[in-house]
DRENMARVEX-203772 format. One record per residue (C-alpha): residue in three letters; x, y, z. Coordinates in steps of 0.5 Angstrom, whole numbers, plus 500, padded with zeros to 3 digits. Layout:
BEGIN
AlaXYZ
...
***
This chain:
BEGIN
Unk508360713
Unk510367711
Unk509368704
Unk516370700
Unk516378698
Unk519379690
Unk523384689
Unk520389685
Unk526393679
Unk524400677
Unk524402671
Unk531407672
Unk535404677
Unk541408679
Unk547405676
Unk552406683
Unk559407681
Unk564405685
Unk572408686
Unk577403682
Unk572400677
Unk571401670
Unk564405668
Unk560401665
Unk558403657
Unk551406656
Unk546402652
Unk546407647
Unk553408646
Unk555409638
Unk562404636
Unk566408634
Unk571402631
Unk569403624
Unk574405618
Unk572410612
Unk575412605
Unk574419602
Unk570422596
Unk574426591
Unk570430586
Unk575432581
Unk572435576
Unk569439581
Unk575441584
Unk578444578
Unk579452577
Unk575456571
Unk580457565
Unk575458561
Unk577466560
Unk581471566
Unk579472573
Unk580477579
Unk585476584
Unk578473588
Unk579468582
Unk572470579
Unk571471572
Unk565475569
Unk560470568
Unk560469576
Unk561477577
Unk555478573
Unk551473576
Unk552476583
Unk550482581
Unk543479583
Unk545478589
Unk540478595
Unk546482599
Unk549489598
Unk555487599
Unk556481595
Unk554486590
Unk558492592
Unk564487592
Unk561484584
Unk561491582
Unk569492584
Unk571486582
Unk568488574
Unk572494574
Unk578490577
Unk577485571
Unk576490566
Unk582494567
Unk586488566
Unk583484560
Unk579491555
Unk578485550
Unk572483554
Unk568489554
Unk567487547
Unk565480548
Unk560482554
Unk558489551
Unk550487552
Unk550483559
Unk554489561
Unk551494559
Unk544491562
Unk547489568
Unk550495571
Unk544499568
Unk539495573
Unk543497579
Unk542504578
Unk536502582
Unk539499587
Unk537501594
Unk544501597
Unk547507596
Unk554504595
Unk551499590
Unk550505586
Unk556509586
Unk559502585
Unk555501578
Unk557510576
Unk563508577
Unk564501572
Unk558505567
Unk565511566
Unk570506565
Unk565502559
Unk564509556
Unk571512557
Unk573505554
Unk567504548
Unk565509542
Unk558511541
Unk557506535
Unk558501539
Unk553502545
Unk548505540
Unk544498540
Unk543498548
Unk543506549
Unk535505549
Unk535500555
Unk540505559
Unk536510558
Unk530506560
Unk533506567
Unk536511568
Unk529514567
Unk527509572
Unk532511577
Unk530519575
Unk523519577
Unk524514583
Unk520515589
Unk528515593
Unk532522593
Unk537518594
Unk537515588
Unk534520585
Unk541525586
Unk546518584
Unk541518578
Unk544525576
Unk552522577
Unk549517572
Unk547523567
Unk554527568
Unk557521565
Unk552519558
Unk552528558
Unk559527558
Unk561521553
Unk555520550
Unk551527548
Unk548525542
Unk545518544
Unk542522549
Unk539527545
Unk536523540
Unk531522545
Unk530528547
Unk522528551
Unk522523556
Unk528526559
Unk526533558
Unk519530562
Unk523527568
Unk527533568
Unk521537571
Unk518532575
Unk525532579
Unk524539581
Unk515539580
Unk509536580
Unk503537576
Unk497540580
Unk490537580
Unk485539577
Unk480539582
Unk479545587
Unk479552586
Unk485555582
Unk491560585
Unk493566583
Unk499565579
Unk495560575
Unk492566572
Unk496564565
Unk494556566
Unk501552569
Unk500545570
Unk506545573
Unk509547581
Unk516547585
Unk516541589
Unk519542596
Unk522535600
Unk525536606
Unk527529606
Unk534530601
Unk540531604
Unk541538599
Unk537544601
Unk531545595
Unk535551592
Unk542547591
Unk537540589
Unk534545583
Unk541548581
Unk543542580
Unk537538576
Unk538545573
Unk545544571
Unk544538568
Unk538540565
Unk542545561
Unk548541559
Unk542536556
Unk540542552
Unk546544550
Unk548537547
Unk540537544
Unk542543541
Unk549540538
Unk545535534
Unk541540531
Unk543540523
Unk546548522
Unk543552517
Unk548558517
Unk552562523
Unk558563524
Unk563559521
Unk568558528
Unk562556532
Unk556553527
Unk552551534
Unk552557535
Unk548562530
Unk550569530
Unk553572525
Unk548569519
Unk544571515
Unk538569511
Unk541563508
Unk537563502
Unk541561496
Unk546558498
Unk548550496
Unk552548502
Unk556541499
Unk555535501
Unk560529502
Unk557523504
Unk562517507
Unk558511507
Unk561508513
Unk560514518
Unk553515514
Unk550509518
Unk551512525
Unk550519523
Unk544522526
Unk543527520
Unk538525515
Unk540526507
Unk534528502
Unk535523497
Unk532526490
Unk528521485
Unk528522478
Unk537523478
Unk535529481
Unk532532475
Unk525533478
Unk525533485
Unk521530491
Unk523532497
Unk518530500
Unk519522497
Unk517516501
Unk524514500
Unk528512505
Unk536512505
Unk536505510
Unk530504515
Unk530507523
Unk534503527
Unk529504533
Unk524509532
Unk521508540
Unk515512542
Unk519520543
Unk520520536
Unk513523534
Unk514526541
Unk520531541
Unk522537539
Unk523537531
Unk517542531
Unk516550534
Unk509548536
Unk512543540
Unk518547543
Unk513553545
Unk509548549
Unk514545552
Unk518553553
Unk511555556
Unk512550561
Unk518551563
Unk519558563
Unk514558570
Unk518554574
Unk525558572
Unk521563574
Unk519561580
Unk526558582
Unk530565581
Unk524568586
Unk525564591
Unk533564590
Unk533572591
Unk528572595
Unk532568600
Unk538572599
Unk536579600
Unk530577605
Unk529585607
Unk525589603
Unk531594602
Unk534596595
Unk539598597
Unk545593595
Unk540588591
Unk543587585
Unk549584589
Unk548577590
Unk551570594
Unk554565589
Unk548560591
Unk544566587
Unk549567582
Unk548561581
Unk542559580
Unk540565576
Unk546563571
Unk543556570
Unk536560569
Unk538565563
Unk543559561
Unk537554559
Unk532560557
Unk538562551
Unk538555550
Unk530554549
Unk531559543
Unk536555539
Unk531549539
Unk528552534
Unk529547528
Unk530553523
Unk530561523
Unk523564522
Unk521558527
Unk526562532
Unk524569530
Unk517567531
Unk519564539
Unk523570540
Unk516574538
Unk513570543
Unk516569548
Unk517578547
Unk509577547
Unk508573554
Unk514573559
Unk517581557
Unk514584563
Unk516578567
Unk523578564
Unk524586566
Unk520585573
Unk525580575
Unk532580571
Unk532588570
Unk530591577
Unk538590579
Unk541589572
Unk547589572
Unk549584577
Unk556584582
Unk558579588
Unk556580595
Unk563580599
Unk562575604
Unk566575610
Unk570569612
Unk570565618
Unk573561621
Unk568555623
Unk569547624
Unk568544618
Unk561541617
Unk562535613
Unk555534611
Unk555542609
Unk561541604
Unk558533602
Unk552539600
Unk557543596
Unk560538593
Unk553535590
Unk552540586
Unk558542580
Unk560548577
Unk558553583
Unk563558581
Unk560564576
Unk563570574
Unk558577574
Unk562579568
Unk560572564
Unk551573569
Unk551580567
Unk554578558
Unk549572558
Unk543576562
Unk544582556
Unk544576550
Unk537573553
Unk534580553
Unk537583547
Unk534576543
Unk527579545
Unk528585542
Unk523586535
Unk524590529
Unk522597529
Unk516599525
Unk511603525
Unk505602529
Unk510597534
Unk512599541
Unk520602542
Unk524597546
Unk529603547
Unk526603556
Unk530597557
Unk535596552
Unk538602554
Unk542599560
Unk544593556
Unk547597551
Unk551601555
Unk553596559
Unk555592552
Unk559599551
Unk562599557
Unk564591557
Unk568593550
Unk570599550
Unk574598557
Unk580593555
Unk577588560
Unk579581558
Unk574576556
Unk574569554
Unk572568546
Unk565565549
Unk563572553
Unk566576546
Unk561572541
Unk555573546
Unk556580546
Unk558580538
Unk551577538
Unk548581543
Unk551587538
Unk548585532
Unk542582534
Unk542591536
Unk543594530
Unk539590526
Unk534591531
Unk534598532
Unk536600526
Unk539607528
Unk545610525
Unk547613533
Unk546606537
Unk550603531
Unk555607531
Unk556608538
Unk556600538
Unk560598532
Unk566604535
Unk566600541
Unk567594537
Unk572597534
Unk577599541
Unk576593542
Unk579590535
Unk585594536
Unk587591542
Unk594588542
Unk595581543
Unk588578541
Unk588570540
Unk587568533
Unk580566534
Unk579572538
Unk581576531
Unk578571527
Unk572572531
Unk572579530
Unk573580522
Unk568574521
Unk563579525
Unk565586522
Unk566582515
Unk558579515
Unk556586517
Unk558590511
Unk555584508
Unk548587510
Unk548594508
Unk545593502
Unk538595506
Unk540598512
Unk542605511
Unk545605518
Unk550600517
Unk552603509
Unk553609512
Unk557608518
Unk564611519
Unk567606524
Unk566601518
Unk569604514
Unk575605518
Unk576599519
Unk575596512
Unk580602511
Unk585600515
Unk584592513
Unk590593507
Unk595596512
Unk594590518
Unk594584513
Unk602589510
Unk604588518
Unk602582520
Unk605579513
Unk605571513
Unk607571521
Unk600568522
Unk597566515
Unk590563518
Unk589570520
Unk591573514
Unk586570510
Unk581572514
Unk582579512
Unk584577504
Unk576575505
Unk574581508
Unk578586504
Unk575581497
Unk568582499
Unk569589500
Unk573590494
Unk568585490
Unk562591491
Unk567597490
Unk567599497
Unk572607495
Unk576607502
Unk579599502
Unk579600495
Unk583607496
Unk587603502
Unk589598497
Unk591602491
Unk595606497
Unk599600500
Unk599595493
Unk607596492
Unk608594499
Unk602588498
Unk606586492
Unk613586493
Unk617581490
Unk622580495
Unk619581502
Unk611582499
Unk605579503
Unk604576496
Unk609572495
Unk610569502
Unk602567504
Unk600559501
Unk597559494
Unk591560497
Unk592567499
Unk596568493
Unk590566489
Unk586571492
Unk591577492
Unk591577485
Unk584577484
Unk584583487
Unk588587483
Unk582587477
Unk578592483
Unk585596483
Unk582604481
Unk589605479
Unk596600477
Unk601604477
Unk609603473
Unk611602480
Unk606596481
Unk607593475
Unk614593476
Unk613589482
Unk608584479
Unk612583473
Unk618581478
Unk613576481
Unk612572476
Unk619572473
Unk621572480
Unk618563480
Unk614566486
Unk608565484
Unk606558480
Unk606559472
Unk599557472
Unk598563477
Unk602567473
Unk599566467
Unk592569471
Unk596576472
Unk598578466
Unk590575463
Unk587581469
Unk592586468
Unk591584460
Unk584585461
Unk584592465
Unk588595459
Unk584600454
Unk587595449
Unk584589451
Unk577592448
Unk573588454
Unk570593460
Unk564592465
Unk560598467
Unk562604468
Unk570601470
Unk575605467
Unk582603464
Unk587601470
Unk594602467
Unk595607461
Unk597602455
Unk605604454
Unk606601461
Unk601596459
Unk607594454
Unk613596457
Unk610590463
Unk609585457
Unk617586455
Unk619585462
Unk616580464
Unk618577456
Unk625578458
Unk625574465
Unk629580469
Unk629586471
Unk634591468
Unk638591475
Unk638584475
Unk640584468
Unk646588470
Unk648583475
Unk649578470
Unk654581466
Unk660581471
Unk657574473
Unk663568473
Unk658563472
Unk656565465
Unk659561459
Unk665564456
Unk664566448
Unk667562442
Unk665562436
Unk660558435
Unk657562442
Unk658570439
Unk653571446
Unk656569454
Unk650565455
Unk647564463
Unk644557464
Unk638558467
Unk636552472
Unk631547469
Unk625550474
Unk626557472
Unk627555464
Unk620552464
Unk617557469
Unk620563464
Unk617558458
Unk610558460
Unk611566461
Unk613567455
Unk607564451
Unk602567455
Unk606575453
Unk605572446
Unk597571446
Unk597578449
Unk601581445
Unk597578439
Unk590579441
Unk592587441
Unk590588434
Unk596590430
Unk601585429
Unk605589425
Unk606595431
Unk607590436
Unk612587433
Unk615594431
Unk614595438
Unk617590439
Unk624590436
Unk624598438
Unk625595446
Unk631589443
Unk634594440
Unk634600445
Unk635595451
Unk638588450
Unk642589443
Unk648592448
Unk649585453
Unk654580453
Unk651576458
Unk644574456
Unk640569459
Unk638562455
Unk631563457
Unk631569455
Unk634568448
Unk629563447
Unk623567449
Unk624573445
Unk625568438
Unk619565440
Unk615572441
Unk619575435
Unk617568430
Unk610569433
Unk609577432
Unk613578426
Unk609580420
Unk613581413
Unk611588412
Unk616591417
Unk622587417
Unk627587422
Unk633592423
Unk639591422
Unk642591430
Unk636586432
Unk637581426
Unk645581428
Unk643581436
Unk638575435
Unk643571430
Unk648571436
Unk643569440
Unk640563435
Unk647561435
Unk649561442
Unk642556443
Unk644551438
Unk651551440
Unk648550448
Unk644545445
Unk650540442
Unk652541450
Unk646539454
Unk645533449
Unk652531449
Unk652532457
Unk645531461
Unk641529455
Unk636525459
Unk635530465
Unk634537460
Unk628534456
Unk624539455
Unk629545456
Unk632542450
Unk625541446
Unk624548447
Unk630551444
Unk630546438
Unk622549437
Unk624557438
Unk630556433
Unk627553428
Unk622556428
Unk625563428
Unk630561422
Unk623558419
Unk620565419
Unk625571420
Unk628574413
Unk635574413
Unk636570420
Unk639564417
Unk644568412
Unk647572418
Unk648565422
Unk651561417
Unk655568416
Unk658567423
Unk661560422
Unk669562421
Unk671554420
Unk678557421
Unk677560427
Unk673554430
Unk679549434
Unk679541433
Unk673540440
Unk668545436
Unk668542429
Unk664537430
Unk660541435
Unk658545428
Unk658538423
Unk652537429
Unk649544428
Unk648543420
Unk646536420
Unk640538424
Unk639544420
Unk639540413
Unk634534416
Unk629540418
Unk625540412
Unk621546414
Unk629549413
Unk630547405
Unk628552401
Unk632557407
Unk638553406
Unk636551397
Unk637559397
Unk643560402
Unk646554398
Unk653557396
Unk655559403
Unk652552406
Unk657549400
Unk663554402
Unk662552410
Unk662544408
Unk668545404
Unk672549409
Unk669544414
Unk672538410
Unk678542409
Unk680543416
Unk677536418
Unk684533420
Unk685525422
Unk687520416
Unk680517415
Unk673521415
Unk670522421
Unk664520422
Unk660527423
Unk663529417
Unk661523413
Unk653524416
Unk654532414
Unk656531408
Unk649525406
Unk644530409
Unk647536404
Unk648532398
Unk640529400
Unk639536401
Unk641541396
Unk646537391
Unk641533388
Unk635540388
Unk639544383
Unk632544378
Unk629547385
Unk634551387
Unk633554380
Unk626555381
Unk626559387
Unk631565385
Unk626570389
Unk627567395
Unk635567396
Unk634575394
Unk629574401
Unk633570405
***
């Protein structure tokens, strides 16, 4: 029997489909019949509110974390965003100073270039938006990295770090310069490097430099434009260093620049202190021990402590040793980039045309002699930059002479322009480096001043300089002497170019040859005012120098100039007053020593100068108006004519009364009468004119004025409790002419004899004013108070002057009645001042009250002025200095108040009469026994 076969099943059997059939499932097919429900986050789905955010709806905090984000372009778009959302919201930028600060600043370092354009960007939008105080804390950390970033290995990072220093030079320059020798090192070590020890040394070590140029052919700028622009930056930080430096002295419109100075010793400059600025102030306040009483500069106290001294402190340039060091390693490599820049702009050996240069060579050569000018001005005080000056004469002249003034002076080379296709990478060149454009005029100006500061004083046994100055000296001539037009830069360097010569030289041709071309200068037309003031400050602080310099004491230009001061300040008038107190300065130091010309020029010009109506004196600010009558104790001679116009000056209002007061005490003190001189100065004005201008100023008008007044329609009209036509005067005017009034008195009274003033006195009452019939009350009341005060008993007065100041007493107690009853409140102090000067004259000048009581006709008076004379005698009777003149005038006082009681009408008593008639019964009715004692007296009065 055949055994049966099994069938045996593989292990991946073929599945056969078959057309019509469903397809079988797999065995590993997923079930998809399922049902699921979503998760919903709610909190995580929630937009930040917590404060403003981008269009990208991201806030600060997200900006800034994504600055340390792997991706430069996650950190590029961070940065944008930053600046996007500060712009919007500013309050955050005081909020997230610190983090800002730091986080940009961390960039600066970033491989990705524009990562850091990025970053410079935001960082001028913070300084633009923040003050210095406020970034002060964190300035130390942004210059940590900028450092970092200064001396990185990359160039490209190296060149974005000078765009970094570009904007803290531009917005921050103090922060920058207080610490002032880590940049300086970093600026060095981005053009050289320092030289190995080992190995045999080259030539050009001979004088020990440690330090040569540095040449990379990876940048994308050449090595000539890559060092102009270090160099540039180099002297912008040196500029800001020298800025922060505290100014001994120099010229007042410039103080970083100390030109004109001299030497400073005995001068007290004032300190005003403000607490709030004191805290950021960078410079330092001595504070004494012991009140001041003992001084200690040197004490161990401190104001408040160092925020952060940091480790440059010890390190800067607070010292001259330390700038000498530092100058000794500069000066080689400056030296080394103006020979490689002319080499390659005149490759030939020829001369000819070598003192023509490229604008890449000018450049350079700027930026060099910018920096070598700057290096003196480091020098924290003068003996200190005379001592640099003398060493750099000592080491670095024949380097100087070699390679600055082989081709002095210097032009531009004309180049010819083709047109090329534009090189994107020569103009991205061009572009990496600012401040290309130098003028040959500004080169040649600052190369002279350079060379000039190294000039030494000639003294014997010491080589002369006169070889190589020649050619600055007559290009300073030219320059000034041609009219071209400079900018008030280029005109101080060359001022300080010109007085660093003349005191140098000490030679009255070189001085005179210079101070003349100055001169041509000078009287140039349509100068600024800086410019001119620029001018009389130089000239001014010369003539300040003579004493010990022949040659400026006898130079003719300076004393031309001096000379034609008067004249200038009478043209110029008060068009520009800040100009013309420059030359009130000028003309009062040169008056103060003697000077014969200005003072000759001042006496010829003084009536023009002092004119009361259109005189430089009484248009100029107080200021100069005080200054002005100053001079006048320097005049050789004070003429009628001058003394007329001072007299209207001072009555005219137009000087204060203070100022006026101070006149008439110069012009009181330069009279042989006054009994005080000084020296050898002689009397200025001769002792009747002296008098004659004490009598116009007591008057308070001029004899023209006074001739006006009488046709005058406004002056009050005469009755007879007013004999005089008074002319009211304003209140102003009244208390001006008051104040005059008492200092003409004190004059008067100082003079010796009381009895001839007074007799002079009375002589010009009666000669010139007796005759008016408009008289002004200010006047009227001045000349009772001077007459009261000079009058002595052994000259009584004269019958025309005791008639006129009778009317005139009248006149000023009847306006009296009038200015209480009108304006009582408003005319105070007019009122007091006339009640005072009558009173006091019927006190104290025989006779006056006897002829005022005889000028009262009761019958003439109408009905208004009867009680205007019940008033006036009602006054008179309650005076008590008044009794004994009244008890002596008894009868005619009883003859009036009869006559006023009889020709009184109304059926009851008027009050005025009532009060009248009690004050003269308290008064003289009941003092018969005192009226019998005092007989001598009514033959007095």
């Amino acid at each position: 029997m055949k055994a049966k076969k099994k069938k045996r099943q593989d292990d991946f059997q073929k599945v056969k489909l078959k057309v019509g059939k469903t397809k079988p499932k797999a065995d590993n097919a997923t079930n998809t019949n399922f049902r699921s429900k979503g998760i919903h986050l709610s909190e995580q789905l929630k937009r930040d509110t917590s404060g403003p955010t981008t269009h990208r709806q991201l806030g600060i905090n997200d900006l800034l974390s994504q600055l340390h984000h792997y991706n430069a372009n996650v950190k590029h778009s961070a940065l944008l965003g930053l600046r996007e959302l500060l712009s919007l919201n500013p309050s955050l930028l005081e909020q997230h100073l610190s983090r800002l600060l730091s986080e940009v600043a961390a960039v600066f370092t970033d491989k990705d270039g524009n990562v850091r354009v990025a970053a410079t960007r935001v960082l001028r939008f913070i300084a633009q938006s923040v003050p210095a105080e406020r970034v002060a804390p964190f300035f130390p950390l942004l210059s940590a990295h900028l450092s970092c970033a200064m001396t990185h290995i990359e160039t490209g990072i190296q060149e974005d770090a000078m765009k970094v220093l570009d904007v803290l030079l531009e917005h921050y320059p103090a922060l920058l310069a207080a610490r002032p020798a880590v940049l300086l090192t970093n600026f060095l070590e981005l053009i050289s490097h320092r030289q190995s020890s080992g190995g045999a040394k080259k030539p050009q070590d001979a004088k020990g430099r440690t330090w040569a140029l540095t040449v990379n052919p990876n940048r994308v700028l050449t090595s000539q434009q890559w060092r102009l622009s270090v160099l540039l930056r180099l002297g912008r930080f040196l500029q800001a260093v020298v800025e922060e430096r505290p100014v001994e002295e120099g010229d007042i419109f410039v103080p970083a620049e100390g030109v004109f100075g001299s030497s400073g010793e005995g001068r007290l400059t004032p300190l005003y202190l403000n607490w709030e600025e004191l805290t950021y102030s960078k410079i330092g306040v001595k504070v004494y021990e012991h009140s001041g009483a003992k001084p200690t500069p040197r004490s161990t106290f401190k104001l408040r402590p160092e925020v952060d001294p940091g480790p440059a402190v010890g390190e800067g340039l607070d010292s001259a040793e330390a700038v000498q060091s530092f100058a000794a390693t500069l000066v080689p490599l400056l030296l080394e980039v103006w020979v490689e820049a002319s080499t390659s702009d005149c490759p030939g050996n020829s001369t000819e045309g070598a003192h023509l240069l490229t604008p890449d060579a000018m450049s350079v050569m700027f930026q060099v002699l910018t920096i070598l000018q700057l290096l003196r001005k480091l020098a924290p005080q003068q003996d200190h930059r005379d001592a640099l000056d003398a060493w750099f004469h000592k080491e670095y002249l024949g380097d100087f002479k070699q390679h600055f003034m082989k081709n002095f002076p210097y032009g531009a080379r004309d180049t010819p322009k083709h047109k090329k296709k534009v090189d994107l990478k020569r103009s991205k060149q061009t572009a990496a480096v600012p401040g290309l454009t130098v003028e040959p005029l500004a080169l040649n100006i600052t190369l002279c001043q350079v060379m000039v500061s190294l000039s030494q004083r000639q003294r014997v046994g010491r080589e002369m300089d006169g070889d190589w100055l020649t050619p600055l000296r007559t290009f300073v001539q030219d320059t000034l002497g041609s009219g071209v037009k400079l900018s008030y830069r280029q005109l101080h360097m060359l001022l300080g170019t010109v007085w660093k010569m003349v005191l140098t030289q000490r030679s009255k041709t070189v001085t005179e040859d210079l101070l003349e071309a100055v001169y041509i200068y000078y009287k140039q037309r349509h100068l600024t005012l800086q410019t001119r003031s620029l001018l009389l400050s130089f000239y001014s602080k010369l003539y300040l120098q003579e004493q010990g310099h022949t040659h400026i004491a006898r130079s003719k230009v300076l004393c031309r100039w001096l000379a034609f001061l008067p004249v200038q300040l009478a043209q110029l008038g008060h068009r520009n007053p800040a100009l013309s107190s420059r030359l009130l300065l000028s003309i009062q130091a040169a008056a103060s020593r003697g000077h014969k010309d200005l003072l000759n020029s001042l006496q010829t010009h003084a009536c023009r100068l002092y004119d009361p109506d259109d005189g430089v004196v009484v248009l100029l600010p107080v200021e100069s108006q005080q200054r002005m009558v100053q001079l006048l104790y320097f005049l050789p001679k004070m003429p009628q004519s001058l003394l007329a116009n001072l007299s209207g000056c001072c009555t005219a209002g137009r000087f204060s009364a203070g100022l006026s007061a101070s006149l008439i005490r110069i012009i009181h003190l330069r009279s042989s009468l006054s009994s005080w001189s000084v020296g050898s100065q002689e009397a200025a004005l001769q002792d009747v004119d002296y008098i004659s201008f004490l009598f116009s100023t007591l008057t308070g008008f001029s004899s023209d004025r006074l001739g006006s007044l009488q046709d005058d329609e406004s002056a009050l009209p005469p009755s007879p409790l007013s004999p005089l036509r008074l002319y009211p005067t304003p209140l102003e005017q009244f208390t001006h002419h008051w104040d005059l009034v008492e200092e003409v008195c004190h004059c008067l009274e100082t003079l010796g004899s009381k009895s001839q003033c007074f007799d002079i006195l009375q002589n010009g009452i009666c000669k010139y004013l007796t005759k008016l019939g408009v008289v002004p009350d200010n006047m009227a009341a001045g000349l009772l108070r001077a007459v009261s005060r000079l009058l002595d008993l052994s000259v009584l007065p004269i019958e025309p002057v005791l008639r006129f100041l009778s009317q005139c007493c009248l006149s000023l107690l009847a306006l009296l009645i009038t200015l209480q009853q009108e304006l009582p409140a408003e005319t105070n102090h007019k009122r007091e001042a006339i009640w005072g000067a009558c009173v006091s004259a019927l006190s104290t000048i025989p006779r006056l009250l006897r002829m005022v009581l005889q000028l009262l006709r009761v019958a003439d008076l109408s009905e208004e002025e009867l009680p205007q004379l019940g008033q006036i005698l009602s006054m008179l009777l309650q005076h008590t200095p008044l009794h004994n003149q009244l008890l002596a005038n008894a009868a005619l006082l009883q003859e009036i108040i009869q006559n006023l009681s009889r020709y009184s009408r109304g059926g009851t008593r008027q009050q005025w009469l009532t009060d009248l008639l009690y004050c003269y019964t308290v008064t003289v009715a009941h003092s018969s026994s005192a009226r019998r004692g005092n007989l001598g007296l009514r033959d007095i009065y």
